[in-house]
N, C-alpha and C positions, 0 to 999 in steps of 0.2 A: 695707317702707320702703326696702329698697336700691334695691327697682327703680325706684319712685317716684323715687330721688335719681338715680341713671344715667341714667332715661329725661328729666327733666327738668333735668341737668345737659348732655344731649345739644340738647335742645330750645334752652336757654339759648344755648349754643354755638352751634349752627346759627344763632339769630335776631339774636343780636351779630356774627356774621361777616357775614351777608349783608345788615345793615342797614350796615354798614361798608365793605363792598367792594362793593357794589352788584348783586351777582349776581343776574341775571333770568332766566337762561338755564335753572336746575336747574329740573328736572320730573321728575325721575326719580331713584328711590335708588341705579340705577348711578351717578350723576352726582352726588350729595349731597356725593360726599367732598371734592369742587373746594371745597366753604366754607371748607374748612378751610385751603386753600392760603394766605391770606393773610395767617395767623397762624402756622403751622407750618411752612410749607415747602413745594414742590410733592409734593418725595422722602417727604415724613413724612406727609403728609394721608391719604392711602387706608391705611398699616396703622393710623393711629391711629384714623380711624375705624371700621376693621374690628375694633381691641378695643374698641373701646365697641358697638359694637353684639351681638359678641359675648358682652362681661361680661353686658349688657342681657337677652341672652337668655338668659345659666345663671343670671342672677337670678331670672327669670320662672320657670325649669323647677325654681329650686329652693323657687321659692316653691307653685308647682303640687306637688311632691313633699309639702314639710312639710302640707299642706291635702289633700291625701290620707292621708297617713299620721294627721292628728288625725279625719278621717273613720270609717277604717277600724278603728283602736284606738279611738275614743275613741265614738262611734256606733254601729257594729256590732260592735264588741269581734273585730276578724278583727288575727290578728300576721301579719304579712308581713316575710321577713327583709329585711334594708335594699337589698341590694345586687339582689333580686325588685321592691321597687317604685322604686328606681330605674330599673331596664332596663322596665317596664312605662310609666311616666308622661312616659320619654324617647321608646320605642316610640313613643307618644299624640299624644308632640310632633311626633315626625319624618315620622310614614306617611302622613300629612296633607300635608303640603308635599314631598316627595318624589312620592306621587301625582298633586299640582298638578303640580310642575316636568316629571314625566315625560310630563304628560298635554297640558300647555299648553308646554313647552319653556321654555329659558334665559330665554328674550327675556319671557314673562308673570312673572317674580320680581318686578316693580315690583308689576305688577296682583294678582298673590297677597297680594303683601302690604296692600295698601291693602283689600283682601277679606278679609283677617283683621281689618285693624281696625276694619272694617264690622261683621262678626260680633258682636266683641266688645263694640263698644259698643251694638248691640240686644240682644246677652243679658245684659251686666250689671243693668238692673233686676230680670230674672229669679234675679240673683245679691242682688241686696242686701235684696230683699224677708222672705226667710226669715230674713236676716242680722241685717235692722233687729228683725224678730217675736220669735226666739228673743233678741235681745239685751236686747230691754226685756220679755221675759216673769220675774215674777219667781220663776213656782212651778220656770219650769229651769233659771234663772239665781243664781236666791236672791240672797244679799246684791253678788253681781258684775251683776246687770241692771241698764243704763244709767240716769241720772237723765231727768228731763225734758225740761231742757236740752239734752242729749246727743241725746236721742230727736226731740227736735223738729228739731234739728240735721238729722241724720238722715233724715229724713224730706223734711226742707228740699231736702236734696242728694238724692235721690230723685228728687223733683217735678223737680228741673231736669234733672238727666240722661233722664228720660222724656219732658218739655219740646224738648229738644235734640234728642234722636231722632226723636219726630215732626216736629219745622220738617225736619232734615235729609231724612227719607222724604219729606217733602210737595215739599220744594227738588229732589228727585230724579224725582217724579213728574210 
């Protein structure tokens, strides 16, 4: 839920400044932090986007740790001490884009990034499928498996994001 609120308190921000101050120019995340010039100040815009994007991302890494660690203890019954899957799930985080940046240099951090968000949104239905199965199962869930409502929900939001993925693949091809 933090990152949920960061990332879309970020998005907010971005699309009230630049429907404000008319900004057409930004196409690039080096350049994003200019939206904020108009609200904040020239001097204040790039650190303060820099902790938001930052918070963003140890939101994310801390959200990836706690989902590992319920994995790992609560699925495979393996203890791992705290400060082991820390440096493991950060490792996970980092050696992937460190790899990109060295491989493709400074100047592709836009295009990496926008290639992570690519990933992520064609593997999420591969994330929500098990999610949605196990949650409305009720011989593994017992009296915590979702209702109907929920389930249909669920499912609902599925269909669109699989929806969305392919218009997007088709719009690409």
């Amino acid at each position: 839920m933090i990152a949920a609120f960061l990332n879309g308190a970020i998005l907010v921000l971005a699309a009230a400044t630049f429907h404000a101050s008319g900004h057409v120019g930004v196409a690039e995340i080096e350049n994003a932090y200019r939206l904020l010039e108009p609200i904040t100040g020239a001097s204040a815009a790039a650190a303060l986007f820099a902790i938001a994007l930052f918070a963003s991302g140890q939101s994310a890494t801390f959200t990836g740790t706690i989902a590992g660690q319920v994995i790992l203890e609560g699925f495979l019954n393996l203890k791992i001490p705290c400060w082991q899957r820390r440096v493991i799930t950060r490792g996970l985080a980092l050696l992937p884009a460190m790899i990109g940046v060295l491989w493709l240099g400074d100047h592709a951090v836009g295009r990496l990034l926008v290639l992570t968000q690519v990933v992520l949104a064609l593997q999420l239905p591969f994330a929500l499928w098990p999610l949605i199965r196990f949650s409305s199962d009720r011989a593994i869930m017992g009296p915590f498996a979702i209702g109907p409502v929920a389930r249909l929900a669920a499912w609902g939001i599925f269909g669109l994001i699989v929806a969305a993925n392919l218009w997007l693949i088709m719009q690409a091809g």
